[in-house]
C-alpha positions in Angstrom: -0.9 -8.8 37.1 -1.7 -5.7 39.4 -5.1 -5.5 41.3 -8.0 -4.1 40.4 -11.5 -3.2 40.5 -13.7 -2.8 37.0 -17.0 -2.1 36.8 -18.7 -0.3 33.8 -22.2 0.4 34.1 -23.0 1.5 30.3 -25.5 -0.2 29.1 -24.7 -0.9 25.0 -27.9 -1.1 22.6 -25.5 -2.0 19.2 -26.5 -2.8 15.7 -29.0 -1.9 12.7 -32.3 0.9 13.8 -30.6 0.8 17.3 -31.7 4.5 17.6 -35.8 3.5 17.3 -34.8 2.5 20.6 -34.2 5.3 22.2 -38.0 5.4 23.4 -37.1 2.5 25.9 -34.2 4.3 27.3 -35.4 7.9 28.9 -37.6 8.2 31.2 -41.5 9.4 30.6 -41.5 11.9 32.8 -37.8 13.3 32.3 -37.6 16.5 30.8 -34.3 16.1 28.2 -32.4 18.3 26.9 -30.6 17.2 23.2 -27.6 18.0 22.9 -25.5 17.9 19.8 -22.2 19.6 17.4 -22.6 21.7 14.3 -25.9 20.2 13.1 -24.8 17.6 10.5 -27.2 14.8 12.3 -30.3 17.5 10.8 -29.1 16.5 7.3 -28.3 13.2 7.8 -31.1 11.5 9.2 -29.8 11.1 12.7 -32.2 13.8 14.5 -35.1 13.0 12.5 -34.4 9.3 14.1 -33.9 10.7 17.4 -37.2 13.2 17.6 -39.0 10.9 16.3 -38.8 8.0 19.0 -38.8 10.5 21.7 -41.7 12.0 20.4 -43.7 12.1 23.3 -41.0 12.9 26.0 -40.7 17.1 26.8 -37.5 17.8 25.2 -35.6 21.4 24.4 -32.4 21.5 22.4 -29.1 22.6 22.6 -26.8 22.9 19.5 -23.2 24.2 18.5 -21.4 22.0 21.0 -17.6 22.3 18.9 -15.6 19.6 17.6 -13.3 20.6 21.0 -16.1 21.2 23.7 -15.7 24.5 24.8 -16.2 25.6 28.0 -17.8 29.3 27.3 -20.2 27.4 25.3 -21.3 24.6 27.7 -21.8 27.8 30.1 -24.4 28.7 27.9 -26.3 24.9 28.2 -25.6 25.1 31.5 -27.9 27.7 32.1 -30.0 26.1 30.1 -30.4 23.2 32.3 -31.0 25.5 36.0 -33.2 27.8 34.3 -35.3 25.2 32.1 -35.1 22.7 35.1 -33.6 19.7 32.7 -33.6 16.5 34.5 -32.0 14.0 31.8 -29.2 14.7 29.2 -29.2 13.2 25.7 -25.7 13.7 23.5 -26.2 13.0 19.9 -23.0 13.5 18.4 -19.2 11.9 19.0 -16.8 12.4 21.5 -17.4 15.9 21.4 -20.8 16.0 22.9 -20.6 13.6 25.1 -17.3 15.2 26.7 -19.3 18.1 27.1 -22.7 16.4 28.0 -20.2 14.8 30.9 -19.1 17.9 31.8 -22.8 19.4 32.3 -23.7 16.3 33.8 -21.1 17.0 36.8 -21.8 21.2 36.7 -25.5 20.5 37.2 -25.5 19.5 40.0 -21.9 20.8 41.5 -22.3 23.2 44.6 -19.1 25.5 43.7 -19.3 28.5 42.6 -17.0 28.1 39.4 -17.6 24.9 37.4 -13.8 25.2 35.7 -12.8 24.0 39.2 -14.1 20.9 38.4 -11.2 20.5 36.1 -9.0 22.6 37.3 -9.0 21.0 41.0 -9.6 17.8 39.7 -12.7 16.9 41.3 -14.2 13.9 41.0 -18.1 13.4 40.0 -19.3 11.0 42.0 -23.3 11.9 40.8 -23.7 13.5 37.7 -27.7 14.0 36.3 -28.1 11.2 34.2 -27.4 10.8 30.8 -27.4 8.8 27.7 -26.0 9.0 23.8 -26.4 8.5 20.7 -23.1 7.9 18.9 -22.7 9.4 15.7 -18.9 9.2 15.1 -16.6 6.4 16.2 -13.4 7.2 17.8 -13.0 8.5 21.7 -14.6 5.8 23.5 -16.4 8.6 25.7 -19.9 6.3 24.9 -18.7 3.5 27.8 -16.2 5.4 30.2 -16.2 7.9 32.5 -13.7 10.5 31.4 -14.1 14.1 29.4 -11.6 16.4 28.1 -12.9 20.0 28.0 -11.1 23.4 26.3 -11.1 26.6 27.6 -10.0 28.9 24.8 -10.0 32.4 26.5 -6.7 30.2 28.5 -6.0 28.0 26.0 -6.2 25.5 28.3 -7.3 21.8 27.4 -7.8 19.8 30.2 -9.5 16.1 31.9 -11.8 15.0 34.5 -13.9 12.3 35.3 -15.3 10.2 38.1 -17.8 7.2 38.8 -21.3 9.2 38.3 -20.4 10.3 34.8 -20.6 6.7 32.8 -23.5 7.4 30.5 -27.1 5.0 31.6 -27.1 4.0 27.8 -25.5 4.4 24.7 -26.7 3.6 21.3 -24.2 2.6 18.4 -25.9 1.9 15.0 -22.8 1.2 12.5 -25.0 3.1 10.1 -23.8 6.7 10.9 -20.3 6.4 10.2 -22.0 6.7 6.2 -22.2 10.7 6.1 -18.5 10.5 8.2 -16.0 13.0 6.1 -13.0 10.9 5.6 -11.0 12.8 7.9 -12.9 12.4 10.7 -13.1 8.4 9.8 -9.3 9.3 9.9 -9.1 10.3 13.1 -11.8 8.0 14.4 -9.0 5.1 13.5 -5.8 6.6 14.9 -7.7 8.2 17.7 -9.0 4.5 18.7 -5.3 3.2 17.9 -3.5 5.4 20.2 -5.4 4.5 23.0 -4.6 1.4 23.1 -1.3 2.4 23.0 -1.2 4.1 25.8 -2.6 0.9 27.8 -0.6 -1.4 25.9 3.0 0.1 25.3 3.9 0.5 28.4 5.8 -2.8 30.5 4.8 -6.2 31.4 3.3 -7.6 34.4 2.3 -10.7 33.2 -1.2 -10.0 32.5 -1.8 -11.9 28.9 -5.4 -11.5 28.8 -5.1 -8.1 28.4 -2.4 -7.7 26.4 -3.9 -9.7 23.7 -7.2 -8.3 24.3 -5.0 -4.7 23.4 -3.8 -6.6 20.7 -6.7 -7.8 18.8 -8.2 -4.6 19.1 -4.9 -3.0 17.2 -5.1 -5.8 14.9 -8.6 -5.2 13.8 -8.6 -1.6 13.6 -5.7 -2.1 11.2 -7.4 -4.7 9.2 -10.9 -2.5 8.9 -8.7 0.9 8.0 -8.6 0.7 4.8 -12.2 -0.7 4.0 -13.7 2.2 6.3 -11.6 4.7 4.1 -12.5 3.4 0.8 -16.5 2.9 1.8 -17.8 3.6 5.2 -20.6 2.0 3.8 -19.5 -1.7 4.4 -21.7 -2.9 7.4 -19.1 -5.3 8.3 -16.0 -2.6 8.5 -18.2 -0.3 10.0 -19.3 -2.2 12.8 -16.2 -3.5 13.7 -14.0 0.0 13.4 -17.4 1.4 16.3 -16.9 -1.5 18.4 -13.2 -1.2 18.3 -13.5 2.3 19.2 -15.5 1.6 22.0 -13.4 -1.2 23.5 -10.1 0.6 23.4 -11.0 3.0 26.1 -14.1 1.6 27.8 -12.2 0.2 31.1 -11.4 -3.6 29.7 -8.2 -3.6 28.1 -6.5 -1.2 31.3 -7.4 -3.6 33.9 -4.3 -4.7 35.9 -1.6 -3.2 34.0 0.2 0.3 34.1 -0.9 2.7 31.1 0.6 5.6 30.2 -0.8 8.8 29.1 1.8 11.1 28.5 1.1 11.1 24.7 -2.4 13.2 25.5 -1.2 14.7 28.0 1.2 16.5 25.3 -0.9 16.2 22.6 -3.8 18.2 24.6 -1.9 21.0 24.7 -1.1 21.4 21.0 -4.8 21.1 20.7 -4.9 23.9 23.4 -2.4 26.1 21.4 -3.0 25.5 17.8 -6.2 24.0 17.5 -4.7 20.7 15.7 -7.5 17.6 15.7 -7.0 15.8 19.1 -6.4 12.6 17.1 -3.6 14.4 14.6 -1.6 15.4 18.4 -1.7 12.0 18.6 0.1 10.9 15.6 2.7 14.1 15.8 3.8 13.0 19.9 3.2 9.5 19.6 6.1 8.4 17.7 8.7 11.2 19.5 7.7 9.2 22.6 8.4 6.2 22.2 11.5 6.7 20.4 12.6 8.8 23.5 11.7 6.5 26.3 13.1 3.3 23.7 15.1 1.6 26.8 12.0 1.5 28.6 9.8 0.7 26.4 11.2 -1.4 23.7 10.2 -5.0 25.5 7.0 -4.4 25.2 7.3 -2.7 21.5 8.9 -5.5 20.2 6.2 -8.0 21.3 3.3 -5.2 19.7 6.5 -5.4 16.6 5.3 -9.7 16.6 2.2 -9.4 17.3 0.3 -6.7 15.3 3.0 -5.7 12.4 4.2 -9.4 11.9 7.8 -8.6 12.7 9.9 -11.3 13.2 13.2 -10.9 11.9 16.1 -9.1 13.9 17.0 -8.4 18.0 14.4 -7.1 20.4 16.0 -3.4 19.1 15.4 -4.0 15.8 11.4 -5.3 16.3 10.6 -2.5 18.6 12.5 0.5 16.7 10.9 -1.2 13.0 7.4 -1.4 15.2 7.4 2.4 16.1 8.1 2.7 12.5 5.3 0.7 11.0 2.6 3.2 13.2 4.5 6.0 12.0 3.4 4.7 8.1 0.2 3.8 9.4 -1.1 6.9 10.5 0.4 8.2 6.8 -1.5 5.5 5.4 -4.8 7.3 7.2 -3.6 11.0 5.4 -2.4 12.0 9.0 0.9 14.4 9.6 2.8 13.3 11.8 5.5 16.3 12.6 4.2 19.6 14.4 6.0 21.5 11.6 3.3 19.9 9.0 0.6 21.3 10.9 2.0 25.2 11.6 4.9 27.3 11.4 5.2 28.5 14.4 5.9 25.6 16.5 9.4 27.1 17.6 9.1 27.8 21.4 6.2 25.0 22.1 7.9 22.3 24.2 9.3 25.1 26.8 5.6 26.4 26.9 4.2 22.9 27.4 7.0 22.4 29.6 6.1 25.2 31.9 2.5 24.8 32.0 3.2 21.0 33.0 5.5 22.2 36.0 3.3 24.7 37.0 0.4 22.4 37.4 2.7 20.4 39.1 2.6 17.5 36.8 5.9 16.7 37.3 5.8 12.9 37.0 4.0 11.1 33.6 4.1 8.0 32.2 3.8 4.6 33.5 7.1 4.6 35.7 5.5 8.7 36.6 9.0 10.0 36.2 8.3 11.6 32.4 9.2 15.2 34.0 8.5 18.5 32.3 12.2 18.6 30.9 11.9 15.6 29.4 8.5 16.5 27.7 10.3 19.4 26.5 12.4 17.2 24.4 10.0 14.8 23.0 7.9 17.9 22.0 11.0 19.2 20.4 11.7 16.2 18.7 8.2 15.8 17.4 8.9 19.5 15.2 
């Protein structure tokens, strides 16, 4: 097992009327600004719940944040913030929100002149203003970590950043939400989830079992509650277990110790960036490309994912891990998700070069776990994902 250090400082407040709670959370004196998408938590219920325990906090609003958080638009909150002198940030929403909620969180109080730089330059938030969430649709994991992902469309550009001041003070996960969830968004809740943990977990071995079946488990479940989510995201049970799954894939746990990958978003980002495909839907299209391209390297540790979570016994360590990539191919079908490029536009002739030159010149020359996924060999996982 590798070294590390983990600490996550989210605090979790998960279950039943968890949002009444909010009251506890923000500060008296803070002066909040809401934050949320395209205003389906005014006829579900959620904001009514939300306004209502923070009724005697001072609190503006900010709405429209898009399904990818656009950076033209968080421009617009940002100034907001400065000009209304915000001192807390509340997200209500899914990973959306709080991706761009991160985002303001770091361009409040940044000292630059051109808040893209924080992504562009990668620079690391070490003190964001504080924020906490509400969590209204399971899938990124953004509730308990301290990543974002932010799009620039006037580039079409797609692109991550992160750092230790930008965990959220609180989130709040009441199972109950995932209700008034269309089922395509429940869709890409559950690959979304799945994939990360693929990308911590498919990877090679160092020995560290703990987290491996920790990845495991959480693969296992999400595949168990698919189906029951789908058919009624009104099953308590299902429901809580598909947010907590969500939550555990990517909160820090499962990534402690042991290489991870990446590459998969990395690629999938950018048909995001181009085409405007769901981020969990780039996923499924890349995903299986990938692994089928780097099999040698992988295929140890597909095999064993083969055993463990698809109950593949029979044949040679080939034969699990190529029947293993196979099985998530027919499980993101299973979920209604596409998994070619070609299903999702015609013009997808001439993507990998593209992706391939934006990657060299960023100078991402290196992905993957072994960092040696260069941009030529993107190019021909992207091709083969057409």
């Amino acid at each position: 097992m590798n070294n590390f250090e983990f600490r996550n400082p989210t605090k979790i407040i998960f279950g039943k009327g968890s949002i009444e709670k909010l009251k506890n959370e923000i500060p008296q004196d803070a002066k909040v600004l809401l934050l949320y998408g395209g205003g389906s938590i005014k006829k579900n219920g959620i904001y009514e719940q939300v306004t209502s325990a923070l009724a005697d906090v001072d609190m503006i609003e900010f709405g429209g944040i898009p399904a990818n958080p656009e950076y033209a638009v968080l421009l617009k909150a940002l100034k907001v913030i400065k000009e209304e002198k915000i001192t807390y940030l509340l997200a209500v929403g899914g990973g959306s929100v709080i991706d761009g909620t991160k985002f303001l969180s770091a361009a409040a109080l940044y000292e630059g002149d051109t808040p893209w730089d924080i992504l562009s330059k990668s620079i690391r938030t070490e003190k964001g203003m504080p924020f906490g969430t509400v969590l209204t649709l399971p899938a990124t994991g953004s509730e308990m970590n301290s990543g974002s992902v932010i799009t620039r469309s006037e580039t079409k550009e797609k692109l991550a950043m992160g750092g230790p001041g930008l965990f959220p003070i609180f989130s709040i996960l009441d199972p109950q939400v995932i209700a008034s969830i269309p089922t395509r968004q429940l869709a890409n809740g559950l690959a979304d989830s799945f994939t990360h943990v693929l990308e911590q977990y498919l990877t090679y071995s160092v020995g560290a079992l703990l987290q491996d079946r920790f990845a495991e488990s959480i693969l296992q479940t999400l595949v168990e509650v698919a189906p029951k989510v789908m058919k009624d995201p009104t099953d308590y049970d299902a429901a809580s277990n598909f947010m907590w799954s969500c939550t555990m894939a990517l909160n820090g746990l499962i990534q402690q110790g042991v290489p991870s990958d990446w590459a998969v978003h990395a690629m999938g980002h950018e048909l995001t960036a181009l085409f405007g495909i769901d981020h969990a839907r780039t996923l499924a299209v890349i995903a299986p490309s990938h692994y089928k391209y780097n099999f040698e390297a992988k295929k140890e540790k597909l095999a064993q994912y083969g055993e463990r979570v698809w109950n593949i016994t029979e044949g040679s360590i080939d034969d699990k891990a190529y029947a293993a990539i196979e099985k998530t191919v027919d499980f993101f079908h299973q979920l209604g998700i596409d998994t070619k490029l070609s299903d999702y536009t015609k013009d997808y002739e001439g993507t990998a070069e593209k992706i391939a030159q934006r990657f060299t010149d960023r100078g991402w020359l290196g992905l993957g776990e072994y960092k040696t996924l260069s941009p030529d060999k993107v190019e021909k996982i992207v091709k083969m994902a057409y």
